[in-house]
Each structure stands twice: as structure tokens, then as C-alpha cells.
mmCIF file as Biopython writes it, N, C-alpha, C and O atoms, coordinates in Angstrom:
data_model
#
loop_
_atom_site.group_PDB
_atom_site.id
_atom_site.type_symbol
_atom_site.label_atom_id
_atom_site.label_alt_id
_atom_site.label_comp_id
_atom_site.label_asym_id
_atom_site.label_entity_id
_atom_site.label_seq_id
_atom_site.pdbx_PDB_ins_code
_atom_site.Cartn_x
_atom_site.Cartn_y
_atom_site.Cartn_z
_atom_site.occupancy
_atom_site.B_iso_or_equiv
_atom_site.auth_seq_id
_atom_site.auth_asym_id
_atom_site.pdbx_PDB_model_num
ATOM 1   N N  . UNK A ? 1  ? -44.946 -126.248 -176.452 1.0 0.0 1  A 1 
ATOM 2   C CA . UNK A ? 1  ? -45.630 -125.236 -175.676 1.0 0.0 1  A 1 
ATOM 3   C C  . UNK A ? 1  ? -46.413 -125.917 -174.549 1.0 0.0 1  A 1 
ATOM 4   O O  . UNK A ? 1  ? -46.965 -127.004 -174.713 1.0 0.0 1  A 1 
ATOM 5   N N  . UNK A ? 2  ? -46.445 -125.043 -173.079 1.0 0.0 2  A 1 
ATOM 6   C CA . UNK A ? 2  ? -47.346 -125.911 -172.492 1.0 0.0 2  A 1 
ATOM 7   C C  . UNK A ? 2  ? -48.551 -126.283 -172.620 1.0 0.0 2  A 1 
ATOM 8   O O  . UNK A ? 2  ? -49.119 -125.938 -173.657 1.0 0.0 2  A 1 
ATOM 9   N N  . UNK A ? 3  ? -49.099 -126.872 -171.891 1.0 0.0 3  A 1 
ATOM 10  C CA . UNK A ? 3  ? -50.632 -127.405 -172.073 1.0 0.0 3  A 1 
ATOM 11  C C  . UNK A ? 3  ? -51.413 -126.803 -170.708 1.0 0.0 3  A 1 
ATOM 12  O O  . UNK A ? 3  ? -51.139 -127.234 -169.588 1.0 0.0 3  A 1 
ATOM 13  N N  . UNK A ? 4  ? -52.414 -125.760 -170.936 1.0 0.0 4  A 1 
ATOM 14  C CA . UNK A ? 4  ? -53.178 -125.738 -169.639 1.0 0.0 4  A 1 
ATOM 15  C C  . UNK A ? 4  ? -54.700 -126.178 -169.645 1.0 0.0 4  A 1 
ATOM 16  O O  . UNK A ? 4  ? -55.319 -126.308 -170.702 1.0 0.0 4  A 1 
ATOM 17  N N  . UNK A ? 5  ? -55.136 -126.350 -168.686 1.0 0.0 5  A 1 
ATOM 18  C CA . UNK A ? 5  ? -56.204 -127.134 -167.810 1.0 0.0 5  A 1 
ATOM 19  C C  . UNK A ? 5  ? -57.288 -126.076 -167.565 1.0 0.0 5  A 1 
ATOM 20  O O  . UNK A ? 5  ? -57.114 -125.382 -166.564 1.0 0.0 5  A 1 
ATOM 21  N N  . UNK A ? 6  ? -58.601 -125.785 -168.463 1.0 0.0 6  A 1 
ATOM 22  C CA . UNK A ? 6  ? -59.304 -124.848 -167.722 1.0 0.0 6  A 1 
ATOM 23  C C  . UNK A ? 6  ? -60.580 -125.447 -167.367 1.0 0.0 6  A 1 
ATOM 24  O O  . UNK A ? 6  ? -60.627 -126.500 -168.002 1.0 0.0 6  A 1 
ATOM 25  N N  . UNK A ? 7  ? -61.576 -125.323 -166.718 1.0 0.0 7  A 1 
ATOM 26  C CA . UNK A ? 7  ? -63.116 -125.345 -166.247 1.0 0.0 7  A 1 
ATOM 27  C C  . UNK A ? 7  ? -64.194 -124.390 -166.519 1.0 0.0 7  A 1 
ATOM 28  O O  . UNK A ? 7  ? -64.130 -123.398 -165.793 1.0 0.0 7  A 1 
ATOM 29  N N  . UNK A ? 8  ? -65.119 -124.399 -167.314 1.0 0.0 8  A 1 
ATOM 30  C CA . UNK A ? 8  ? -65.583 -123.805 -167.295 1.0 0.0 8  A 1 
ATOM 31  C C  . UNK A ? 8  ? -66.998 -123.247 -166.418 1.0 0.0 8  A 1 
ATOM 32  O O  . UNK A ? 8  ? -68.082 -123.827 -166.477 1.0 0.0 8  A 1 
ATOM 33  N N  . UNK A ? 9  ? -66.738 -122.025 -165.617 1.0 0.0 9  A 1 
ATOM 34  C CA . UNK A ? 9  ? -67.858 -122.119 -164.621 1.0 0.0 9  A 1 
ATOM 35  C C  . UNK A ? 9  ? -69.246 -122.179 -165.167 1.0 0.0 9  A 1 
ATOM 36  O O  . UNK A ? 9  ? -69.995 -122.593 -164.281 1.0 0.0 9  A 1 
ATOM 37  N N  . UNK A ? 10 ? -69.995 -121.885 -166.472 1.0 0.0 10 A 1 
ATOM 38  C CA . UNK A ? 10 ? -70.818 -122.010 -166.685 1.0 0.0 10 A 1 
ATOM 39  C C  . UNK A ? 10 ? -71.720 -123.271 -167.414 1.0 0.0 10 A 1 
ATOM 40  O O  . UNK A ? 10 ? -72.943 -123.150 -167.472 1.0 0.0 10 A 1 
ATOM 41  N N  . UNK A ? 11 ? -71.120 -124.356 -167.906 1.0 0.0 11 A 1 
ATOM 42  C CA . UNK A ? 11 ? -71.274 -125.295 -168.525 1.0 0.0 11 A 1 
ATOM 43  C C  . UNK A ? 11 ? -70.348 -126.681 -167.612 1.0 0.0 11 A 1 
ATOM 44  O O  . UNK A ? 11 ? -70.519 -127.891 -167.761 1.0 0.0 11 A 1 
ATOM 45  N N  . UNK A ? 12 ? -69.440 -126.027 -166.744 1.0 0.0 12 A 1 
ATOM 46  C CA . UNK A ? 12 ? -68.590 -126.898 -165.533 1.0 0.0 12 A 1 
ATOM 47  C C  . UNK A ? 12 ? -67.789 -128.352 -166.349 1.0 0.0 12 A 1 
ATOM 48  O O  . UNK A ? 12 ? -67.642 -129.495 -165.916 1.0 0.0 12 A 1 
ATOM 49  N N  . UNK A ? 13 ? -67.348 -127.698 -167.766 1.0 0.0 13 A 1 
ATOM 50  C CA . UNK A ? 13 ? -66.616 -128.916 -168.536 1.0 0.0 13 A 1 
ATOM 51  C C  . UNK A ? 13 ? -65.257 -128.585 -168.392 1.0 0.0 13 A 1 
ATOM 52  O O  . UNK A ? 13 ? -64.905 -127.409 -168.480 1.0 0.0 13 A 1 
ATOM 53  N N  . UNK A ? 14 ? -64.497 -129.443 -168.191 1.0 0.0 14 A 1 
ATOM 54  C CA . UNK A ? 14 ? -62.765 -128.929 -168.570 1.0 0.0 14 A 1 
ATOM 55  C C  . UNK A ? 14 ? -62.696 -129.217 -169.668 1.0 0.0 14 A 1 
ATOM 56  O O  . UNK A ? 14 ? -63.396 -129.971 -170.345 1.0 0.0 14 A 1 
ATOM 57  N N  . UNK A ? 15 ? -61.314 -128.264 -170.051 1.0 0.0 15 A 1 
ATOM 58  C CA . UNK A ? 15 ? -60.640 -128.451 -171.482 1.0 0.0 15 A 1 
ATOM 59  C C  . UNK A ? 15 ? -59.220 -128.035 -171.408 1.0 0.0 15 A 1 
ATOM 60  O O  . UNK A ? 15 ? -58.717 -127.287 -170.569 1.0 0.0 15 A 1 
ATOM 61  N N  . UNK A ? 16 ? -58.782 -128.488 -172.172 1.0 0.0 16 A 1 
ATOM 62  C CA . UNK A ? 16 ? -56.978 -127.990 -172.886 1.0 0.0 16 A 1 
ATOM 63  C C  . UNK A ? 16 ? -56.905 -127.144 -173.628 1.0 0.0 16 A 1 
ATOM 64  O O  . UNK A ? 16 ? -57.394 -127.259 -174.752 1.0 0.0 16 A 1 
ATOM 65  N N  . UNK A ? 17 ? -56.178 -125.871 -173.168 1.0 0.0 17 A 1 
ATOM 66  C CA . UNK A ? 17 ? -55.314 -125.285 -174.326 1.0 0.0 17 A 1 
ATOM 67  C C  . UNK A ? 17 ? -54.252 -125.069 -174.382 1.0 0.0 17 A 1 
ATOM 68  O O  . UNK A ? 17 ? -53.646 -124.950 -173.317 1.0 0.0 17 A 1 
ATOM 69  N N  . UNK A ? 18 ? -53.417 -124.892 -175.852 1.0 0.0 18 A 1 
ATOM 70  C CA . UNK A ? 18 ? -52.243 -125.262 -175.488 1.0 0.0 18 A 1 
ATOM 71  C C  . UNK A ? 18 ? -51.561 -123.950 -175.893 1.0 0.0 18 A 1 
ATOM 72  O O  . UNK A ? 18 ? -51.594 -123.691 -177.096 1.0 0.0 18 A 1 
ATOM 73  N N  . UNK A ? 19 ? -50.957 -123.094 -175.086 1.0 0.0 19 A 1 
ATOM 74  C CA . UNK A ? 19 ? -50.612 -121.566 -174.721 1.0 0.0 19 A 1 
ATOM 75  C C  . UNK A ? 19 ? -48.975 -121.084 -174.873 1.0 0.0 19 A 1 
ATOM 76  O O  . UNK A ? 19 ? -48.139 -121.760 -174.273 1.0 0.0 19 A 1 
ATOM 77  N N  . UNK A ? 20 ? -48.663 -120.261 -175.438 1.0 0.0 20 A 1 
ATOM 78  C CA . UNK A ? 20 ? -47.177 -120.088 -174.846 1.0 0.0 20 A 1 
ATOM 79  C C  . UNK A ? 20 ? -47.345 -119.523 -173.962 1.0 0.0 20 A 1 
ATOM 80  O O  . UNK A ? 20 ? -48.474 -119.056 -173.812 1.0 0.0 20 A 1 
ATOM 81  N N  . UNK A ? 21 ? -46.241 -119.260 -172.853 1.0 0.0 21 A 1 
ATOM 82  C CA . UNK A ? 21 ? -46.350 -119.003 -171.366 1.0 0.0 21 A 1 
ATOM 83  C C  . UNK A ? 21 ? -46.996 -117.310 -171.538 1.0 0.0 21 A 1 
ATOM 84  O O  . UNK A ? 21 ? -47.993 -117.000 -170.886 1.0 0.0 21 A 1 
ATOM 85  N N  . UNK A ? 22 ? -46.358 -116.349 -172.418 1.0 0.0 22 A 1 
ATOM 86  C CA . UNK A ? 22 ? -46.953 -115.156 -172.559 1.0 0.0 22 A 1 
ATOM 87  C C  . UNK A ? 22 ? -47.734 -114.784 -173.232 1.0 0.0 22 A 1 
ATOM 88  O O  . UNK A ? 22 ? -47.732 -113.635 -173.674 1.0 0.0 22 A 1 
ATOM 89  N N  . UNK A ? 23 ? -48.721 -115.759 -173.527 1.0 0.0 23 A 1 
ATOM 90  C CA . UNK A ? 23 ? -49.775 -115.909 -174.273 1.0 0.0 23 A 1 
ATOM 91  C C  . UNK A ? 23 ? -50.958 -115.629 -173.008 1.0 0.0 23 A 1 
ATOM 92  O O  . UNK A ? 23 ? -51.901 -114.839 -172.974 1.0 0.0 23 A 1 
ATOM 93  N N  . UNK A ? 24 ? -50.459 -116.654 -171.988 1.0 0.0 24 A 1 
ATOM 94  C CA . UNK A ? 24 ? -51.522 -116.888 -171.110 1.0 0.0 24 A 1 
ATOM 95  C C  . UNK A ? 24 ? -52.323 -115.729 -170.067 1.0 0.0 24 A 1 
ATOM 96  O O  . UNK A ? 24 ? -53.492 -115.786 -169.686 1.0 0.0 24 A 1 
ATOM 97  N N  . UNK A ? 25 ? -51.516 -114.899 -169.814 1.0 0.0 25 A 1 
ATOM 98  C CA . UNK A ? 25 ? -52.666 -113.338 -169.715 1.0 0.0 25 A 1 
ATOM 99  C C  . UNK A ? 25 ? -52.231 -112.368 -170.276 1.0 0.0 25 A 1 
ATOM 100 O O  . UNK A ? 25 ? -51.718 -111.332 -169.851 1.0 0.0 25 A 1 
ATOM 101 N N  . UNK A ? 26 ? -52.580 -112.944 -171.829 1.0 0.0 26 A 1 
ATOM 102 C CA . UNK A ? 26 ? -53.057 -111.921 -172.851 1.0 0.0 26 A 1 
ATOM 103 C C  . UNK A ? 26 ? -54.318 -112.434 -173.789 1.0 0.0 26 A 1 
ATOM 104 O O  . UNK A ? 26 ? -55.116 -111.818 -174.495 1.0 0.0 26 A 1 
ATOM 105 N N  . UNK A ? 27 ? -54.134 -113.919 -173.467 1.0 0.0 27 A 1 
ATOM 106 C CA . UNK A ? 27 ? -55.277 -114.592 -174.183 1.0 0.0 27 A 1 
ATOM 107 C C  . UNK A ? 27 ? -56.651 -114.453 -173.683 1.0 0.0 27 A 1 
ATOM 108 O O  . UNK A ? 27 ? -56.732 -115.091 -172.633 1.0 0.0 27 A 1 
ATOM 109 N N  . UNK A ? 28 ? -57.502 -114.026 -173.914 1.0 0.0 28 A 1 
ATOM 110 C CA . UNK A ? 28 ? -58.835 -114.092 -173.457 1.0 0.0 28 A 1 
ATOM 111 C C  . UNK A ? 28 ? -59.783 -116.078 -174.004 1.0 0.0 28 A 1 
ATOM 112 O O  . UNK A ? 28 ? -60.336 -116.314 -175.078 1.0 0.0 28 A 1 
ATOM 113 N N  . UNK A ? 29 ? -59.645 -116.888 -173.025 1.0 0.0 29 A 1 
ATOM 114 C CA . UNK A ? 29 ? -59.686 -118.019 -172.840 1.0 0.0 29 A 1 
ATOM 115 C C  . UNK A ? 29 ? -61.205 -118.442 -173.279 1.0 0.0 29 A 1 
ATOM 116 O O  . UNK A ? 29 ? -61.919 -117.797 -172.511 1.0 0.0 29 A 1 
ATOM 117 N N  . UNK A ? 30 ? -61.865 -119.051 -173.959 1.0 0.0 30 A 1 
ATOM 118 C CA . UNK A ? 30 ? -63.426 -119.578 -174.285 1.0 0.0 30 A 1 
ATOM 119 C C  . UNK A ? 30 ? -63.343 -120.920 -173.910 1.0 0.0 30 A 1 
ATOM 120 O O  . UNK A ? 30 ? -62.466 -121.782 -173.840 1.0 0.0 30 A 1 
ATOM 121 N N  . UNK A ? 31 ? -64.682 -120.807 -173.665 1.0 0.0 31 A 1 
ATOM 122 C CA . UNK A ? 31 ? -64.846 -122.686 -173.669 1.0 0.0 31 A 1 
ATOM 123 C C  . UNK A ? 31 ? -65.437 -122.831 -174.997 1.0 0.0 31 A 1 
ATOM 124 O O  . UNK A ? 31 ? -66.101 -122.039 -175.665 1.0 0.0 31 A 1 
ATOM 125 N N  . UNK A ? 32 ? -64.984 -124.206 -175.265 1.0 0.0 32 A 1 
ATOM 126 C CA . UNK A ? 32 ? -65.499 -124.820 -176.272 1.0 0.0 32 A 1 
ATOM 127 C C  . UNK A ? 32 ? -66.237 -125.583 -176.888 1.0 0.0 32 A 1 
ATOM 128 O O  . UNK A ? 32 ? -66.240 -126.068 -178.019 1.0 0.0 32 A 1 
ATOM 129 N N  . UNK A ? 33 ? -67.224 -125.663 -175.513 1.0 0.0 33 A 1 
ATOM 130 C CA . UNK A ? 33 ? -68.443 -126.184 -175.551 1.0 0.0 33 A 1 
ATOM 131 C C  . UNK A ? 33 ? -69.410 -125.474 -175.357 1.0 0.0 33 A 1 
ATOM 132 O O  . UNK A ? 33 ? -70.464 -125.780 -175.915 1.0 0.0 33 A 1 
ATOM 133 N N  . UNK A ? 34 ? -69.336 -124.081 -174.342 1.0 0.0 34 A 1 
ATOM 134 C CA . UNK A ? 34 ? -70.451 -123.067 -174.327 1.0 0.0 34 A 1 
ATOM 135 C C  . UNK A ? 34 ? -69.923 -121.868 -175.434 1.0 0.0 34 A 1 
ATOM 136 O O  . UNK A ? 34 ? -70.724 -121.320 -176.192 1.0 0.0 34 A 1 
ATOM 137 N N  . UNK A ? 35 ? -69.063 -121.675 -175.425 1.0 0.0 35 A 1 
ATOM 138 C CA . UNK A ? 35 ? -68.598 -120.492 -175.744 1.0 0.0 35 A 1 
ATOM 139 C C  . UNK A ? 35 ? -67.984 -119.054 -174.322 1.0 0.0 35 A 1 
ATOM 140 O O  . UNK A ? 35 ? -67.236 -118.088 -174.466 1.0 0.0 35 A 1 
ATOM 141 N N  . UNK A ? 36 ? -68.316 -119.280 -173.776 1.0 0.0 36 A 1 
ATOM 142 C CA . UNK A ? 36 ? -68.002 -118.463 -172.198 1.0 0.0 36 A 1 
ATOM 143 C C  . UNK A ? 36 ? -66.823 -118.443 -172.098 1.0 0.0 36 A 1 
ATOM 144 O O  . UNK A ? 36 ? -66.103 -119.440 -172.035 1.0 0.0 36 A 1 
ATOM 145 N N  . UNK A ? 37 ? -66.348 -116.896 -172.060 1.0 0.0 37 A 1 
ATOM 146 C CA . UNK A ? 37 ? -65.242 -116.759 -170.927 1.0 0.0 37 A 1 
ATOM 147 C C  . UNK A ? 37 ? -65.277 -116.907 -169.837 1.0 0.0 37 A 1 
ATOM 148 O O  . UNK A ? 37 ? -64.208 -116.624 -169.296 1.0 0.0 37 A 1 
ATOM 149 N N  . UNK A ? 38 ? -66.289 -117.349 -168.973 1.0 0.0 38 A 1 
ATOM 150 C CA . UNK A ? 38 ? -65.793 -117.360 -167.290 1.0 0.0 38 A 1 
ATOM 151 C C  . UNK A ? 38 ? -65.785 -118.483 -167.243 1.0 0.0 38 A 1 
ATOM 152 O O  . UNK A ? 38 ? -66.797 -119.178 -167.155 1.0 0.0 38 A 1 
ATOM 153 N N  . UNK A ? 39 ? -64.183 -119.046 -167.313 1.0 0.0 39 A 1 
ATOM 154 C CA . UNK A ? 39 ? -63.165 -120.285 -167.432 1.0 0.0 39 A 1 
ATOM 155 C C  . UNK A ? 39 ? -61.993 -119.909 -166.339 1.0 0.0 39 A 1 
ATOM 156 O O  . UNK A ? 39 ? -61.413 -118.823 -166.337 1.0 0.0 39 A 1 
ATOM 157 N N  . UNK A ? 40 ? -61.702 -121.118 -165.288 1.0 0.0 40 A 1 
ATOM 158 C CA . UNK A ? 40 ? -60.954 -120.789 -164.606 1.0 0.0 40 A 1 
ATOM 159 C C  . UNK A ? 40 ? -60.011 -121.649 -164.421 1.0 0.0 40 A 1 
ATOM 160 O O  . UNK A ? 40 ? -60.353 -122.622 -163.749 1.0 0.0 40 A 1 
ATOM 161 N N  . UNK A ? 41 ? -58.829 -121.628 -164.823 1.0 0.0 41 A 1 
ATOM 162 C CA . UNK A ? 41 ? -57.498 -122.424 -164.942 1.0 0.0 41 A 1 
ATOM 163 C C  . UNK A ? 41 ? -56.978 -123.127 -163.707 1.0 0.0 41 A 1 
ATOM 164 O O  . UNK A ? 41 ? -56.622 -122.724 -162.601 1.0 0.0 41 A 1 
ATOM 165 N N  . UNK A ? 42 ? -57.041 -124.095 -164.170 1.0 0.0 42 A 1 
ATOM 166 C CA . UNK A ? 42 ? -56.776 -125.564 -163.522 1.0 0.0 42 A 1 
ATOM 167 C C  . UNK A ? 42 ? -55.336 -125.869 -163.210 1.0 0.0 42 A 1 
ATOM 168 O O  . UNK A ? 42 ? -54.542 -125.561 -164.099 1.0 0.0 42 A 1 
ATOM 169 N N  . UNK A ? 43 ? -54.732 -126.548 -161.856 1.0 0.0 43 A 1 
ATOM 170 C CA . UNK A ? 43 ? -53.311 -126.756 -162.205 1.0 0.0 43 A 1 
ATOM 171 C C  . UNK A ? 43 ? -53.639 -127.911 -162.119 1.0 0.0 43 A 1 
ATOM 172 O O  . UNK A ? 43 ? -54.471 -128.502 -161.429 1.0 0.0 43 A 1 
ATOM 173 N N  . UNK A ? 44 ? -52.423 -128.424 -163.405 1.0 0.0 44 A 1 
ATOM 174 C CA . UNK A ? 44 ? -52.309 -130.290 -163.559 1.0 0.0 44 A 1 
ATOM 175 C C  . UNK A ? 44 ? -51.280 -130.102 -162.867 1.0 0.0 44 A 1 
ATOM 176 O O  . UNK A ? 44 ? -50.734 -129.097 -162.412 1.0 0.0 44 A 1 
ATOM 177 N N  . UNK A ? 45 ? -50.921 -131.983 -162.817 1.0 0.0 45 A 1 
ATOM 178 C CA . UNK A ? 45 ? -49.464 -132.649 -162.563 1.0 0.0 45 A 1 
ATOM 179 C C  . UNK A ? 45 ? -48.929 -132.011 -163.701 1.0 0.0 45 A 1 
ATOM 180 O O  . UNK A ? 45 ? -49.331 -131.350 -164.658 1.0 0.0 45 A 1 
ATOM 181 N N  . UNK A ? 46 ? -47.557 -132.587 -163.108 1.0 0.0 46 A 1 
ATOM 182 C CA . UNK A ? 46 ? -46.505 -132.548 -164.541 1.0 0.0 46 A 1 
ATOM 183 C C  . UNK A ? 46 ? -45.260 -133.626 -163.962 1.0 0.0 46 A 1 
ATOM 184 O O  . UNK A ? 46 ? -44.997 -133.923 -162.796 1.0 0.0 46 A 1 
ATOM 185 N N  . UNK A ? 47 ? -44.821 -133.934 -164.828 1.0 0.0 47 A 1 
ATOM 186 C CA . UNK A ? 47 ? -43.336 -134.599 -164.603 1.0 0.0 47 A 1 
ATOM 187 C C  . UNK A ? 47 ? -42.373 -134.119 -165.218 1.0 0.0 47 A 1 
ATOM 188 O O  . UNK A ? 47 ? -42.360 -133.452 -166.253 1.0 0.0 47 A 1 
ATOM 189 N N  . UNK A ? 48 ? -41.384 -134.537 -164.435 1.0 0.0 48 A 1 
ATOM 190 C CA . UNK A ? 48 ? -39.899 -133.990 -165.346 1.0 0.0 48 A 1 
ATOM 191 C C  . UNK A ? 48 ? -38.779 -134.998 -165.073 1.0 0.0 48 A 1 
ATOM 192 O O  . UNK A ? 48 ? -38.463 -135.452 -163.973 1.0 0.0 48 A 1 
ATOM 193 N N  . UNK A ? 49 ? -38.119 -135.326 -166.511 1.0 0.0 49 A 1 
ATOM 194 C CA . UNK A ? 49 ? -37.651 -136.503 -166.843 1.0 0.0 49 A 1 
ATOM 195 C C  . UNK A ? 49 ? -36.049 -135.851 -167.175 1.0 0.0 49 A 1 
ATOM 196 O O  . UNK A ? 49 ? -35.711 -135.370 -168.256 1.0 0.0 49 A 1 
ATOM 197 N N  . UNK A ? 50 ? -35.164 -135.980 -165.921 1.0 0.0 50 A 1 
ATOM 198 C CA . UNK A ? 50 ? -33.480 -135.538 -165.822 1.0 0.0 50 A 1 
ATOM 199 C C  . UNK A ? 50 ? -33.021 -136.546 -165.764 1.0 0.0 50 A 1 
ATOM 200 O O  . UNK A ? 50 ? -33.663 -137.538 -165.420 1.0 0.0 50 A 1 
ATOM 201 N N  . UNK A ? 51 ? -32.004 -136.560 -166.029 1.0 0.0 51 A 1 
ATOM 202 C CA . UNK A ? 51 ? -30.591 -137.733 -166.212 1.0 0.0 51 A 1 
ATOM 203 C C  . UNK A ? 51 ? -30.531 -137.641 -165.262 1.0 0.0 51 A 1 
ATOM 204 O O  . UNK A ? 51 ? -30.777 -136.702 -164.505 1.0 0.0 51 A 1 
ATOM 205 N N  . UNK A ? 52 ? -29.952 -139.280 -165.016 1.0 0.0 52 A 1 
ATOM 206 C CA . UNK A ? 52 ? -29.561 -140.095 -163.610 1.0 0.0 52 A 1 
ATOM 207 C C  . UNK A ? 52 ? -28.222 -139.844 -163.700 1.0 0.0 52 A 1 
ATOM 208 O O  . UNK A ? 52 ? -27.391 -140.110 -164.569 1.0 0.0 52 A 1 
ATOM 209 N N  . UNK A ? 53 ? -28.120 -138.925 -161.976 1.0 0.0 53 A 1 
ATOM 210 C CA . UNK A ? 53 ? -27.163 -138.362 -161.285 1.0 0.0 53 A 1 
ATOM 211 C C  . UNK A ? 53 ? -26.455 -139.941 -160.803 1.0 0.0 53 A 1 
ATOM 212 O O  . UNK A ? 53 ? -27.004 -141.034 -160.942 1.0 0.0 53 A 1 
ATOM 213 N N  . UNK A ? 54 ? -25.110 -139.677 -160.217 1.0 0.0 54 A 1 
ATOM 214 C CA . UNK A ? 54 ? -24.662 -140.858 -159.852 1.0 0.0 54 A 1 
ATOM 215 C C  . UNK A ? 54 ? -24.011 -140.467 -158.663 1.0 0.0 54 A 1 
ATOM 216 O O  . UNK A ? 54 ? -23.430 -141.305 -157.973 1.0 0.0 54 A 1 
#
């Protein structure tokens, strides 16, 4: 499942959660250090690892 990236505006810590894609607005998101929903999702990198074309 992916992994997303949130911030939280009131305590200003990031964290991970790890979501299925139609999870992600249906989930009502907390931080886990204040407790607060007003958390605002972060985009990470990502990589993607395909077979070498020739």
C-alpha cells in the first residue's frame, strides 16, 4: 500500500501513513503527536524500478 507524507499545521511535525489509495479521502487523517486533524498531505519522491529496455 502506499505510503503518504502529512504535516501537521498545528504542532508543524510530519508523519507517515500508510493508506490504500481509496482510503485516502475517506480517511479522516490525525496527527500523532497532537492529535489534530488539520494535517496537510505532503508529496514525496518516489522511484520506479522497470526492466532494462534494450
Amino acid at each position: 500500500m502506499p505510503h503518504y507524507v502529512f504535516v501537521c499545521q498545528d504542532c508543524h511535525k510530519d508523519f507517515t501513513e500508510v493508506l490504500h489509495i481509496s482510503e485516502l479521502s475517506t480517511t479522516r487523517v490525525k496527527c500523532p503527536h497532537c492529535g489534530s486533524e488539520h494535517v496537510e498531505q505532503q508529496y514525496a519522491e518516489f522511484s520506479a524500478v522497470t526492466a532494462k529496455k534494450s
